[in-house]
C-alpha positions as CSV (number, residue, x, y, z in Angstrom):
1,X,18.6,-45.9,19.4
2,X,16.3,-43.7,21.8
3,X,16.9,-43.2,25.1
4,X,13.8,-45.2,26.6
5,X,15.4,-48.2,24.7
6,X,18.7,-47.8,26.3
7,X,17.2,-47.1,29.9
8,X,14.9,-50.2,29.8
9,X,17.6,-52.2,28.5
10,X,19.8,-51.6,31.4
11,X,17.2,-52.4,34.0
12,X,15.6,-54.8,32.7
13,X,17.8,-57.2,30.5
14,X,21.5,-56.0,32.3
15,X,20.3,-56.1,35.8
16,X,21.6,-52.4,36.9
17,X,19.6,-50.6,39.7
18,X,17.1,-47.9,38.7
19,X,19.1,-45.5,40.6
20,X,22.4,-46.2,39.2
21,X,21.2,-46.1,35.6
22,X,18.9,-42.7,36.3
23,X,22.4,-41.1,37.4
24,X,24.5,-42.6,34.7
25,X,22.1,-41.1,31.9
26,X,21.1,-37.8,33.9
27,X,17.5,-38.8,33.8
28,X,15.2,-38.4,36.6
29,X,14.8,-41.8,38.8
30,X,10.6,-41.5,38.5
31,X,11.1,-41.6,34.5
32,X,13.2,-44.9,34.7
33,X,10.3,-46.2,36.9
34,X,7.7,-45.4,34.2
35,X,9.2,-46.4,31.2
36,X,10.3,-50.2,33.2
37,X,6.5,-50.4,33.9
38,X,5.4,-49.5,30.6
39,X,7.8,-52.2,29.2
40,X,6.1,-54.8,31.2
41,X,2.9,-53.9,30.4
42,X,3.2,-53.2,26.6
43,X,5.8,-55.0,25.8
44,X,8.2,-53.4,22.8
45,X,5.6,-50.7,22.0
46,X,7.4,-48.5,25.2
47,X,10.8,-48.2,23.1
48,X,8.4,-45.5,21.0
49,X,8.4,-41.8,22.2
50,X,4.7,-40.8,23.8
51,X,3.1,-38.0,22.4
52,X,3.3,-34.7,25.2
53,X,-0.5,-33.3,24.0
54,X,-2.2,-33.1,27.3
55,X,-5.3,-35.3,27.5
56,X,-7.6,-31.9,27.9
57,X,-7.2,-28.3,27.2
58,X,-9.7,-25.8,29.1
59,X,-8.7,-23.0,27.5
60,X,-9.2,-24.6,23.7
61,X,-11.2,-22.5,21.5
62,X,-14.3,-23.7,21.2
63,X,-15.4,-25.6,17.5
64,X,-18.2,-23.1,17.1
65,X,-15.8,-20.2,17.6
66,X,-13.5,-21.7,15.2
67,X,-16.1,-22.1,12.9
68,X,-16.8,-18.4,12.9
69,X,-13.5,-17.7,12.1
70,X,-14.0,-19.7,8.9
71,X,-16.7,-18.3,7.9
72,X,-15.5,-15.0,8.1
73,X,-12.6,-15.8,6.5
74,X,-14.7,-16.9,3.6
75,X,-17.4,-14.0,3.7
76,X,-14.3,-11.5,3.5
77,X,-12.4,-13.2,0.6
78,X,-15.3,-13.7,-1.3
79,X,-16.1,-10.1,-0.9
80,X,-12.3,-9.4,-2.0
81,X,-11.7,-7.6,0.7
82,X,-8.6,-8.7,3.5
83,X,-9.2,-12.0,4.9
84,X,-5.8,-12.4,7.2
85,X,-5.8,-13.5,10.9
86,X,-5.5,-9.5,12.2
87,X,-8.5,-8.5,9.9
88,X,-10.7,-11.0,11.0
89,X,-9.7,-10.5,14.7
90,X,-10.6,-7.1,14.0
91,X,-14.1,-8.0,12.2
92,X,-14.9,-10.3,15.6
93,X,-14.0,-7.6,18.1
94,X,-16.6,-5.0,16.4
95,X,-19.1,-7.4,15.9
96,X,-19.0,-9.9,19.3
97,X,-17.0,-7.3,21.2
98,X,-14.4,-9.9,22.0
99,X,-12.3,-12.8,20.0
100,X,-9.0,-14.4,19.8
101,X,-5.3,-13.4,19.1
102,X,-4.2,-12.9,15.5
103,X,-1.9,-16.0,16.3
104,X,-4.6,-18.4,17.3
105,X,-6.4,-17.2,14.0
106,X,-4.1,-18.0,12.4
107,X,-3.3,-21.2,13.5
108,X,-6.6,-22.4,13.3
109,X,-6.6,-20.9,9.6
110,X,-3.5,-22.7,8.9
111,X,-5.1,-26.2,10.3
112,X,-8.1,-26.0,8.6
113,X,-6.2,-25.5,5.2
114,X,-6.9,-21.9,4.7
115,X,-3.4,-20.9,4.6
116,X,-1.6,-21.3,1.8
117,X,3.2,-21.6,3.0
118,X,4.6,-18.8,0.8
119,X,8.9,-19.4,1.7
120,X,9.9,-17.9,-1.3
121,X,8.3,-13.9,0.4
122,X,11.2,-11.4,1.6
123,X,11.5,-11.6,5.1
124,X,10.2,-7.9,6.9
125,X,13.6,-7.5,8.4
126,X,14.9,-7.2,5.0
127,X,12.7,-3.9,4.3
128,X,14.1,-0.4,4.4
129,X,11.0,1.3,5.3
130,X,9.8,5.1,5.4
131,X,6.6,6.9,6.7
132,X,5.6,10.5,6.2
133,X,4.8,12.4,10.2
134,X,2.2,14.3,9.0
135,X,-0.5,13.9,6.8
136,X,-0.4,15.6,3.6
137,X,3.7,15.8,3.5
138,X,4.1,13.1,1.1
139,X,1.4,11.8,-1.6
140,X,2.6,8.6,-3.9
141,X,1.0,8.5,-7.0
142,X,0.7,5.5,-9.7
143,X,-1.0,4.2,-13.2
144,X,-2.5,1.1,-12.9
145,X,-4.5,-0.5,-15.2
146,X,-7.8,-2.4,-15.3
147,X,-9.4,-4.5,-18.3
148,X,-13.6,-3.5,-18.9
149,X,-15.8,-6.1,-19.6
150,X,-16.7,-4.4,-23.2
151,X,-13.5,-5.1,-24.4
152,X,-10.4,-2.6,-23.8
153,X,-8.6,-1.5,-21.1
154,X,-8.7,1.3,-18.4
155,X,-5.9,3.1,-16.9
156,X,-6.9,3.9,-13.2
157,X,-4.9,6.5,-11.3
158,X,-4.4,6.3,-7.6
159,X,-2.9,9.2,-5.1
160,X,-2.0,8.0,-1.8
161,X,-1.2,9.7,1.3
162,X,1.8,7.8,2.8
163,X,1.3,9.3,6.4
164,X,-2.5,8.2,6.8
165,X,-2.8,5.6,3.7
166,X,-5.6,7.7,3.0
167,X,-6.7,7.1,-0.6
168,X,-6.8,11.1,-1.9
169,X,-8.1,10.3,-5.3
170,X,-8.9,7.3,-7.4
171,X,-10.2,8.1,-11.3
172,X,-10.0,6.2,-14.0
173,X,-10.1,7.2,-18.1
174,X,-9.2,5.3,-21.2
175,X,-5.5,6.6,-21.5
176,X,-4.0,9.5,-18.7
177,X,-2.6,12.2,-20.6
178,X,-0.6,15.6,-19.2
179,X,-3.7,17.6,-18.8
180,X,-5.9,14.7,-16.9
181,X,-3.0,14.0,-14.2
182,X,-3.1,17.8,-13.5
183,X,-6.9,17.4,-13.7
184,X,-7.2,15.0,-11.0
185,X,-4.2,16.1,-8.6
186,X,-6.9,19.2,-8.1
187,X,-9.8,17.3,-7.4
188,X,-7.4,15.1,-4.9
189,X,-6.3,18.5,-3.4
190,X,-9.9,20.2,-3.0
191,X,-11.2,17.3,-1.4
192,X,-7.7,16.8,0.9
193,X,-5.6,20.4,0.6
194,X,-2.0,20.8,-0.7
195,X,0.9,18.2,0.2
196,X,4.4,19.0,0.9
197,X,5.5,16.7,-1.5
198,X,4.7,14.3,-4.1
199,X,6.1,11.2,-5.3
200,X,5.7,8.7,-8.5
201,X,7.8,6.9,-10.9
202,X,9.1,7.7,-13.9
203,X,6.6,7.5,-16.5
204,X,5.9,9.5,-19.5
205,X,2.8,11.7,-17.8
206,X,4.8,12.4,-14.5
207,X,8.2,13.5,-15.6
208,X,10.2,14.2,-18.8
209,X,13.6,14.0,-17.5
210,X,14.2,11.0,-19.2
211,X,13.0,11.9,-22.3
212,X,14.8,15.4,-23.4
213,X,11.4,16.9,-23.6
214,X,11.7,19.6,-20.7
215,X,9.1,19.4,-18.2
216,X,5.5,17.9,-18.1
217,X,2.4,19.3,-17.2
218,X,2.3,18.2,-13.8
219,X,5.9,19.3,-13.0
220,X,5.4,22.6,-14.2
221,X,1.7,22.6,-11.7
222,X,3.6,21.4,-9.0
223,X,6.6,24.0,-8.8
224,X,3.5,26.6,-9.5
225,X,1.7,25.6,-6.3
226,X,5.6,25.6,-4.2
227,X,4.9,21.4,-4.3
228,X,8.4,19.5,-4.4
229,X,8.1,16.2,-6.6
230,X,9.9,13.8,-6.6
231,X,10.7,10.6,-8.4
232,X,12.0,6.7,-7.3
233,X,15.2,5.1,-9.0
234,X,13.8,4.0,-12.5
235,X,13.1,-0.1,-12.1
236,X,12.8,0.4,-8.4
237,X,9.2,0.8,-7.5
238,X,9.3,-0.7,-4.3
239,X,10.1,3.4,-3.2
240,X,6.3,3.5,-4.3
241,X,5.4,0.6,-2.2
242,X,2.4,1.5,-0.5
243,X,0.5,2.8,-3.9
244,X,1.8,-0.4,-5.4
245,X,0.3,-2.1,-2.6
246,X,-3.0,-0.5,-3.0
247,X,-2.8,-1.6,-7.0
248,X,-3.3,-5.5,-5.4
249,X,-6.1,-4.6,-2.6
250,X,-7.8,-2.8,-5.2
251,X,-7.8,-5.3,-7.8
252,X,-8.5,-7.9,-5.7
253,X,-11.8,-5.6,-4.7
254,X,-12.9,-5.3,-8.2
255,X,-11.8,-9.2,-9.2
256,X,-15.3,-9.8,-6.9
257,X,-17.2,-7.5,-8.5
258,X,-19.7,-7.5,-11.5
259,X,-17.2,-6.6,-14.5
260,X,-17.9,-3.1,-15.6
261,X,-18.4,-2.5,-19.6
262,X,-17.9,1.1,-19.5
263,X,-15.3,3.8,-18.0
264,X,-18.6,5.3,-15.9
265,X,-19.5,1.9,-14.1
266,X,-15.9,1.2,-13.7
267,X,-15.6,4.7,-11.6
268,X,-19.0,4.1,-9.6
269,X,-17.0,1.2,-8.5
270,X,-13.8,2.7,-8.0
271,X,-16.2,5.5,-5.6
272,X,-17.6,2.7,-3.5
273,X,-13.8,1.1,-2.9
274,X,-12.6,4.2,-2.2
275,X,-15.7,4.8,0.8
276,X,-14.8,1.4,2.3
277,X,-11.3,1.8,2.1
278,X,-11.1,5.6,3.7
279,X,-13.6,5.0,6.0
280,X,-14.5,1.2,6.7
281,X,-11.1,-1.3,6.1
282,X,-8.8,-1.0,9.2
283,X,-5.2,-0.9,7.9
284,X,-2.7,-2.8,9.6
285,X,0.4,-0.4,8.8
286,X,-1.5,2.3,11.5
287,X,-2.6,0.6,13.7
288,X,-5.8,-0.9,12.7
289,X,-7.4,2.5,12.2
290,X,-8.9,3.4,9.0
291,X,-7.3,5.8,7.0
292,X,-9.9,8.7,7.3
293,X,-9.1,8.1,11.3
294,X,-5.5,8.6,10.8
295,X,-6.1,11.6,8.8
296,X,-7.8,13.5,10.6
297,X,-5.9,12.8,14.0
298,X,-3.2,14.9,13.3
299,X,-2.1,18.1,12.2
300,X,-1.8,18.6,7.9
301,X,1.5,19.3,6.7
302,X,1.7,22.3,4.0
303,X,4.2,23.1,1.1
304,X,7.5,24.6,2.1
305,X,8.0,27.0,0.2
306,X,5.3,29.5,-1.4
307,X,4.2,28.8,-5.1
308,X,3.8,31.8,-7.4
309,X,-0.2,30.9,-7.4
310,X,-3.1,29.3,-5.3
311,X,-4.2,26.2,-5.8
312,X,-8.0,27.2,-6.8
313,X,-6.2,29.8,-9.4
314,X,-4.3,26.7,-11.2
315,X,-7.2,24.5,-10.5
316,X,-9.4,26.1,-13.1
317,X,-6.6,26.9,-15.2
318,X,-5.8,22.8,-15.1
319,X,-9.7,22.2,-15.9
320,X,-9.3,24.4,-19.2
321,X,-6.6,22.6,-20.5
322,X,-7.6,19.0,-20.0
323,X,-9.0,18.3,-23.1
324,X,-6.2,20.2,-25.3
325,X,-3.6,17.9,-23.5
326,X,-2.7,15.4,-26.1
327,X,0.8,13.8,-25.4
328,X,2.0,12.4,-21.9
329,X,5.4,14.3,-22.1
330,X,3.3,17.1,-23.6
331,X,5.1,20.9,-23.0
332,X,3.4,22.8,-25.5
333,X,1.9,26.2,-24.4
334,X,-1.9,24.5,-26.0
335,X,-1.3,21.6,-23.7
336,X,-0.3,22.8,-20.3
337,X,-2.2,26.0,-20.5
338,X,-2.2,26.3,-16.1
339,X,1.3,24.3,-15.7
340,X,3.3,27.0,-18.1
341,X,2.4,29.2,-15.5
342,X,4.1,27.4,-13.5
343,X,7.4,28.2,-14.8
344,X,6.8,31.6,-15.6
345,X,5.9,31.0,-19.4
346,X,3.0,33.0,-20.3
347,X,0.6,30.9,-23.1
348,X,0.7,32.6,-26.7
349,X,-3.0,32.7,-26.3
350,X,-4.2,36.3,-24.1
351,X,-7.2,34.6,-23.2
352,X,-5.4,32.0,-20.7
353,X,-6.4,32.3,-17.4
354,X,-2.8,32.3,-15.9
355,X,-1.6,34.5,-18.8
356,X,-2.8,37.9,-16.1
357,X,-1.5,36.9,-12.8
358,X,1.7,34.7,-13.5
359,X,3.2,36.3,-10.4
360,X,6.7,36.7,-12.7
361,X,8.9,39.5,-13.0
362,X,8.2,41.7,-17.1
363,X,12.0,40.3,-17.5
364,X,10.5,36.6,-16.5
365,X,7.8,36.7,-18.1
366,X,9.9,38.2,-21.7
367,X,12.2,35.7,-21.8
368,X,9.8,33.3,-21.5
369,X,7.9,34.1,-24.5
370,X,10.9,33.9,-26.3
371,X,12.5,30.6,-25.3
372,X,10.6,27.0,-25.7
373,X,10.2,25.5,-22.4
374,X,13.2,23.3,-23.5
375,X,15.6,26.1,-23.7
376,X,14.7,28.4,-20.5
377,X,17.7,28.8,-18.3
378,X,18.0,26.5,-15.8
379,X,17.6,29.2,-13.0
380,X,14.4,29.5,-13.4
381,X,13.1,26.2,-13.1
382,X,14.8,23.7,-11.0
383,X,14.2,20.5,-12.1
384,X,13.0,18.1,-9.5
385,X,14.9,16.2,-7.1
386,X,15.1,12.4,-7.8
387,X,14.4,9.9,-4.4
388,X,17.0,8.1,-3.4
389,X,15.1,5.6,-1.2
């Protein structure tokens, strides 16, 4: 039974005084007043609770303001670009100078039916989260693949810098092997300089721990150039969250674009994402700056320790070997012609362009002639630390 039911009862059909029954329920005397005159004017329909919406609301946002917020909900997902209530603010502010909180957005998102109740996400709070300082100290890098419209399917490799979200490099080729990864970490690194670090998952091209194979080309580059690497727990990839991350805004950038039949118009389109991304999309995670802003706004972070060789030296070393590169966990001195440097293991070939200026010791550079890269002593080449986040 609700309370209006009880109060009217007891003044009207028991008698009891208004004042007696507003102190006996701890209601306000002017309520008991109302509700008695409602019930004799409407008769049983006062028993039902009133809705509290105010008659008028001034500060309402106005139906042609809310239908610019649908429509720019629908021009941004259509373009496959980020459609939520914080993007769109963002989009009014820059064009009308001026527009509504991300909360109102998205309320009127939510009422219009543009919002589609997802319960079953991980709360935030749940997240152990990590951010490089600087930019440059940490890059993320990740495979990702992409079907073409000719039939097939491309493997597109992205190298993100987790301070900025910058997007360092974005290629894509038929199948990555050793030689292409080292390939296209120099292109990322002329454009963007050296990181501190690096850090991917386990797979065949970025590490051969897990295989028995020794190292692969791009751990042998890395320790060249004094660049740590790291690696996430195997079956863990939310360590490589934020390139993961930019596996789904990216595909959801190409899903709205003309198919490409061919590996060339698949990386014009992967050049245009990479523009808007890097110097158009405001990114939520900094601040609604765009990654190029965040970049350059600080200070870059540089390798701690010195590699045996500069990074233009292994650069056109790593462009010499690309096509010989034939097996993702390939060690072979034909297959990592720049990243045996790297390690001190001088190719069989004289003609190799790190073969002169290793930087190693005649006793380095002896024993590794003799020994594969399987069977140096572990002294000489560390293997790489594994990240425990």
């Amino acid at each position: 039974m609700s309370m209006a039911r009880v109060v009217i009862t007891a003044v009207v059909l028991e008698g009891r005084p208004k004042s007696a029954v507003a102190r006996d329920y701890g209601v306000s005397r002017r309520w008991v007043q109302i509700l008695v005159a409602r019930y004799l004017a409407e008769g049983e329909a006062a028993f039902e609770p009133r809705s509290r919406r105010p008659h008028a609301s001034p500060r309402r946002t106005s139906q042609a303001a809310e239908d610019a917020i649908v429509a720019l909900r629908k021009e941004l997902a259509g373009a496959g670009l980020d459609a939520g209530a914080e993007t769109i603010a963002w989009h009014l502010r820059a064009r009308a100078g001026a527009a509504p909180s991300a909360a109102t957005i998205w309320r009127i998102l939510s009422r219009r039916g543009l919002v589609t109740p997802q319960p079953h996400k991980r709360p935030r709070s749940s997240w152990h989260r990590f951010t490089a300082d600087l930019p440059n100290e940490l890059w993320q890098a990740d495979i990702t693949h992409w079907p073409l419209a000719g039939g097939g399917d491309a493997e597109i490799l992205n190298i993100l810098d987790d301070h900025s979200r910058l997007l360092a490099g974005c290629t894509a080729r038929a199948v990555f092997k050793a030689g292409d990864i080292v390939a296209d970490v120099h292109l990322a690194m002329a454009r963007h300089g050296r990181p501190e670090r690096m850090l991917t998952d386990n797979a065949a091209v970025f590490t051969g721990a897990y295989r028995g194979r020794g190292w692969v080309a791009l751990e042998r580059e890395l320790t060249a150039l004094g660049i740590a690497l790291s690696h996430c727990r195997p079956y863990h990839p939310q360590t490589c969250g934020k390139v993961e991350r930019l596996h789904q805004t990216l595909k959801k950038w190409l899903a709205r674009q003309d198919p490409a039949a061919t590996l060339t118009g698949l990386r014009a389109q992967l050049d245009a994402f990479t523009a808007y991304y890097n110097t158009q999309r405001p990114h939520r995670a900094i601040g609604r700056q765009t990654p190029q802003a965040a970049w350059t706004a600080r200070p870059k972070a540089i390798p701690a320790r010195q590699g045996i060789r500069s990074a233009s030296t292994s650069a056109s070393a790593a462009t010499a070997s690309t096509p010989t590169a034939s097996s993702p966990c390939a060690t072979t001195a034909g297959s990592t012609t720049s990243a045996s440097a790297a390690a001190g293991q001088a190719p069989k070939s004289s003609s190799s362009p790190a073969s002169g200026n290793s930087g190693s010791s005649p006793k380095t550079t002896e024993n590794s002639s003799a020994n594969s890269p399987s069977t140096q002593p572990a002294t000489t080449r560390p293997r790489p630390r594994r990240c425990e986040l």
